[in-house]
C-alpha positions as CSV (number, residue, x, y, z in Angstrom):
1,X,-21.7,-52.5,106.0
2,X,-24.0,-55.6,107.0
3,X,-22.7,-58.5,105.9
4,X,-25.5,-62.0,106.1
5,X,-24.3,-65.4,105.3
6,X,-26.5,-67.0,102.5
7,X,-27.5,-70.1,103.7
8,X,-28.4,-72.4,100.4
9,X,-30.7,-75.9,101.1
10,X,-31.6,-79.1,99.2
11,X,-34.5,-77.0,97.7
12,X,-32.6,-73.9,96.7
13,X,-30.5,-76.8,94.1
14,X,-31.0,-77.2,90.6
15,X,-29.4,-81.1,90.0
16,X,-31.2,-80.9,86.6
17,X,-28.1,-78.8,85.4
18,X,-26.1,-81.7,86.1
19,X,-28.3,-83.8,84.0
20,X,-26.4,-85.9,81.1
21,X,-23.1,-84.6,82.6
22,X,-20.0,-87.0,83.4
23,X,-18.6,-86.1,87.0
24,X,-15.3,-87.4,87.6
25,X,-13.6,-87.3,91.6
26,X,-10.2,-87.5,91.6
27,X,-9.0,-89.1,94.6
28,X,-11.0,-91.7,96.9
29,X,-10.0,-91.2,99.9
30,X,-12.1,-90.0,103.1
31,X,-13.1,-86.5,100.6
32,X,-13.4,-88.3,97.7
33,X,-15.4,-90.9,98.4
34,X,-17.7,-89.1,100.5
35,X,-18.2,-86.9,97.4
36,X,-18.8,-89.2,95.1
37,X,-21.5,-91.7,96.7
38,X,-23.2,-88.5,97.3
39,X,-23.4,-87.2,93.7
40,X,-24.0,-91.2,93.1
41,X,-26.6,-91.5,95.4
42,X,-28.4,-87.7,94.5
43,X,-28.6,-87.8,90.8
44,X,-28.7,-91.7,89.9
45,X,-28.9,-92.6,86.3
46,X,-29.2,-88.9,85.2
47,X,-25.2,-88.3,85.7
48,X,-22.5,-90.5,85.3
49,X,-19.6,-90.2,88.2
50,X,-16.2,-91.8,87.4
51,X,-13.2,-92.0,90.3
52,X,-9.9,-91.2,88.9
53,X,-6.6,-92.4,90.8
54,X,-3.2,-93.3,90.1
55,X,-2.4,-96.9,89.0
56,X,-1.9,-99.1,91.9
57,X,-3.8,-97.1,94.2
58,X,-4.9,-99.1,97.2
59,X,-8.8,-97.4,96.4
60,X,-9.1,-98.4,93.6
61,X,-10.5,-101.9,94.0
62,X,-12.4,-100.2,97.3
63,X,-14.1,-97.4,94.5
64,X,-14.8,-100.7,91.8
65,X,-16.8,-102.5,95.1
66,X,-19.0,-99.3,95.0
67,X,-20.2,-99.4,91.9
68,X,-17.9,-96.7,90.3
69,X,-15.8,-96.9,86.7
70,X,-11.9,-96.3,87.8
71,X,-9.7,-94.8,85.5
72,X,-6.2,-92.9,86.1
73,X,-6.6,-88.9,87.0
74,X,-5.5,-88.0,83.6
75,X,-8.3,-90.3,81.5
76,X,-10.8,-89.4,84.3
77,X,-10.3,-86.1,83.8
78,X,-10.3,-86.2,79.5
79,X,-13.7,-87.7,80.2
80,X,-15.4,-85.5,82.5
81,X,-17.8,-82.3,82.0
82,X,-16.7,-81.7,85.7
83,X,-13.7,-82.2,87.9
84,X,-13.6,-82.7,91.7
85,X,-10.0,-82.5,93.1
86,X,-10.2,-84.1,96.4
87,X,-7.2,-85.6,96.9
88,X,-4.5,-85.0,100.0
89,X,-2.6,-81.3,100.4
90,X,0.6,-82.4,101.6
């Protein structure tokens, strides 16, 4: 059996199916953030991204600097049409 990676590029996207969608990240840390101004960045105004953390985390003013809506994980989450989980695996 010959098995071939697939190999997917900027073209072989469709970010139209994330069109109208709310996209929350939980966690803002070196993941989360990285995730987030990415999806930010590559769909604009088309999608909305919201960071979710737990109350008196110390990103949270850092994800508000950035231009994102902060909300805890839980009201984040109730919001969202997709979930990143990117926070720590201890």
């Amino acid at each position: 059996m010959d098995h071939v990676a697939k190999v997917f590029y900027q073209e072989d996207c469709d970010l139209s199916l994330l069109y109208g969608k709310t996209i929350a990240v939980i966690g803002y840390g070196s993941q989360g953030h990285a995730h987030a101004l990415n999806a930010k960045e590559s769909l604009g105004d088309k999608a909305r991204v919201i960071v979710g953390l737990y109350k008196g985390s110390k990103s949270w003013a850092k994800a508000e600097a950035q231009g994102f809506e902060v909300f805890t994980a839980a009201e984040a989450a109730k919001q969202a049409d997709i979930i990143m989980i990117l926070i720590n695996d201890e």
